[in-house]
C-alpha positions in Angstrom: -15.6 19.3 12.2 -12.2 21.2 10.9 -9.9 18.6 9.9 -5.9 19.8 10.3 -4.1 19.7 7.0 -2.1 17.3 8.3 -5.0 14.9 8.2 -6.3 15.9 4.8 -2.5 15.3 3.9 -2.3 11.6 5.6 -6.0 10.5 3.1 -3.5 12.1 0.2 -0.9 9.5 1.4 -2.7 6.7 1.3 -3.6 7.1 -2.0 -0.4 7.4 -2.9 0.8 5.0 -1.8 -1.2 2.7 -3.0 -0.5 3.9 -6.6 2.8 2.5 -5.5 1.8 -1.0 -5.5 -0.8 -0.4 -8.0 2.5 0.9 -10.2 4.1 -2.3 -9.4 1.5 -4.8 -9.7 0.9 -3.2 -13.4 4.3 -5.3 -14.0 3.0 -8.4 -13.3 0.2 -9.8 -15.5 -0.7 -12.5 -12.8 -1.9 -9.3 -10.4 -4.5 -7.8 -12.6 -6.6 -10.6 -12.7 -6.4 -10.3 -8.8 -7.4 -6.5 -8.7 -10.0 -7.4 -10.6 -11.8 -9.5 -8.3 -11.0 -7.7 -5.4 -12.0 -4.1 -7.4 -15.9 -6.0 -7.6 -16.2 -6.0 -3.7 -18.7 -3.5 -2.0 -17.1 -0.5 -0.3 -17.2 -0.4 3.2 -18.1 3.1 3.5 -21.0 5.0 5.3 -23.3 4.4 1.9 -22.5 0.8 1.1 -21.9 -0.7 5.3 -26.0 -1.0 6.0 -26.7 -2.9 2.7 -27.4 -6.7 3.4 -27.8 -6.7 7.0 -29.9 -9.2 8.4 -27.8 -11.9 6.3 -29.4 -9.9 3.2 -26.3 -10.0 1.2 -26.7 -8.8 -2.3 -26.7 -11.8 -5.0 -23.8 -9.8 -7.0 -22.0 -9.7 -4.1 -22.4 -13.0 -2.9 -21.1 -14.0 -6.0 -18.0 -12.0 -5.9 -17.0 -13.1 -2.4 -17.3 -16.9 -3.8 -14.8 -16.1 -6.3 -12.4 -14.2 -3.9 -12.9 -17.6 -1.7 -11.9 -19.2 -4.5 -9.5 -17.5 -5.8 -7.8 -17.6 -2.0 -7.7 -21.2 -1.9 -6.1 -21.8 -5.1 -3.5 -19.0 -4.3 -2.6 -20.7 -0.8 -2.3 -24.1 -2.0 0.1 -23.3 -4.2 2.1 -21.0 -2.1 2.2 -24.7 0.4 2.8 -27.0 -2.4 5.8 -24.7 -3.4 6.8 -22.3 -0.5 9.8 -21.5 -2.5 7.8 -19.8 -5.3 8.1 -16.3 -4.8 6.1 -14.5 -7.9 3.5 -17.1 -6.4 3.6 -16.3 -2.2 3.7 -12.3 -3.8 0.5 -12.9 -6.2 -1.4 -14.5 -2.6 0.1 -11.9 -0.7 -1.5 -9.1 -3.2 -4.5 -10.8 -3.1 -5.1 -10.8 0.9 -4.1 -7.4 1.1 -6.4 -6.7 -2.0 -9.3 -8.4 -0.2 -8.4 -6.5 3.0 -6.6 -8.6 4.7 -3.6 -6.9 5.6 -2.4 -8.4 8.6 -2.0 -11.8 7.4 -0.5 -10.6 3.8 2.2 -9.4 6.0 3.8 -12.9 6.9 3.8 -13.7 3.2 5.4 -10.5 2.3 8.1 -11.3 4.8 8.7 -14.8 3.9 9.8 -13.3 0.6 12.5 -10.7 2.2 13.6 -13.8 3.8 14.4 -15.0 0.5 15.9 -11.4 -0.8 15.8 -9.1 2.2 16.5 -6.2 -1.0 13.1 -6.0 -2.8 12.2 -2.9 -2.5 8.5 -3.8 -3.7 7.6 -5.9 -1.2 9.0 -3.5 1.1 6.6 -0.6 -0.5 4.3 -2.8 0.0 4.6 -3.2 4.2 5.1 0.6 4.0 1.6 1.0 2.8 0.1 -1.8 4.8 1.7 -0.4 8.2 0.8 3.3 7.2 -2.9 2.6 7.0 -2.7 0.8 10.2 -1.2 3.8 11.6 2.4 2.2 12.6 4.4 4.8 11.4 7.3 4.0 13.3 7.0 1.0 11.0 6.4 2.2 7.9 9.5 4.7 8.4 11.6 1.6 9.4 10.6 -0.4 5.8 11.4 3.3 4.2 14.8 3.6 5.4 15.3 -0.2 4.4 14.7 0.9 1.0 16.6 4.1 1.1 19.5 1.8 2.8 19.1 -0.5 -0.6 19.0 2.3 -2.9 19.5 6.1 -1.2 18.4 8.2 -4.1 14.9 6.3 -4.4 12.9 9.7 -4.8 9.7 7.6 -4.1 11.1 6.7 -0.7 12.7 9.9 0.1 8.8 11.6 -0.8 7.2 8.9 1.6 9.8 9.7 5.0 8.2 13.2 4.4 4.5 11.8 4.0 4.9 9.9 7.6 6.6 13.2 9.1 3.8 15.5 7.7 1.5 12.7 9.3 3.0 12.9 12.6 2.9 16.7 12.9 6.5 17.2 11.8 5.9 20.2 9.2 9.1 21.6 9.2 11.1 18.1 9.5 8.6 17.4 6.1 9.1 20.0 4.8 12.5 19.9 4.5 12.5 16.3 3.3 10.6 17.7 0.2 12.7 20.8 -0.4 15.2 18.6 -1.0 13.7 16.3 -2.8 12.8 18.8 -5.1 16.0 20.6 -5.5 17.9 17.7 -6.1 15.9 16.2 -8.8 13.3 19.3 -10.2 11.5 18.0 -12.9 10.5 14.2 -11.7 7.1 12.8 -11.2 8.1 12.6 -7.3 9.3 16.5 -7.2 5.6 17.4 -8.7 4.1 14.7 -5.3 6.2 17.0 -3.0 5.0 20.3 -4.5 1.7 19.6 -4.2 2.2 18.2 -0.6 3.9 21.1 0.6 0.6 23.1 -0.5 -1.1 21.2 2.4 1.4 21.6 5.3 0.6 24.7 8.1 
């Protein structure tokens, strides 16, 4: 099957993305220890899906989701014994996103914007969690949150032109990168949209 650029673009995205977070995590000593126990868990992909069916579940394995369990337990009651605890509700947020469980990791993301609607972490964060669930109405509405908290964040500006190239909008993409480029030519982000404009029609 021929895949449109456009699709070959969006797999690019996600991995982007998620160096995002992964960038931002790095910040936080309390996250790696998460990452780690989430980075132990099978892959869910075409080679690894089959293995342990039949209730056959690898012993390594079964070990590993006993820690995650654990691990989720201990982050949840103290998120309820102090809900006010944001470093905490963002650690048990990470985690169920981290153990793929985006949908609920959402509500804890969010009760932290409550608290300071202007973290533009969190808010990469939602970006990447409604991108791979394919809301990118969504995922452009938490970008231009950030862009409205800080309008030269290049990381943002490269990530309204990742959800246009996603949608079919080449030209609106491409001009989101063009500029990103010519206004700041030798950053990390201006090499992202070079290389993106590679894959566009």
């Amino acid at each position: 099957m021929k895949f449109k650029p456009v699709y070959i673009y969006g797999a690019l995205l996600i991995v982007v993305i998620a160096v995002i977070i992964i960038a931002t995590n790095q910040r936080d000593k309390k996250i790696s220890a998460i990452d780690e126990i989430a980075n132990k868990q099978m892959p869910q992909d075409d080679v690894h899906k089959n293995l342990g069916k039949e209730g056959q579940m690898p012993h390594g394995q079964v070990k590993v989701s006993e820690e995650i369990k654990k691990k989720m337990e201990e982050l949840k009651a103290a998120v309820d014994a102090n809900p006010n605890d944001t470093s905490k509700i963002r650690e048990y947020a990470d985690f169920l996103l981290a153990a793929h469980k985006p949908d609920e990791s959402i509500q804890y993301y969010e009760m932290i914007l409550k608290k300071d609607p202007k973290r533009k972490d969190i808010r990469f964060s939602l970006t990447f969690i409604y991108y791979n669930k394919g809301d990118l109405d969504k995922a452009e509405e938490e970008t231009n949150k950030i862009l409205a908290i800080d309008k030269n964040d290049s990381m943002a500006k490269y990530n309204l032109g990742a959800i246009e190239a996603t949608r079919g909008n080449d030209e609106k993409a491409r001009e989101i990168w063009n500029k990103l480029i010519q206004d700041d030519p030798k950053s990390e982000t201006a090499e992202l949209a070079r290389n993106a404009l590679t894959m566009l029609k």
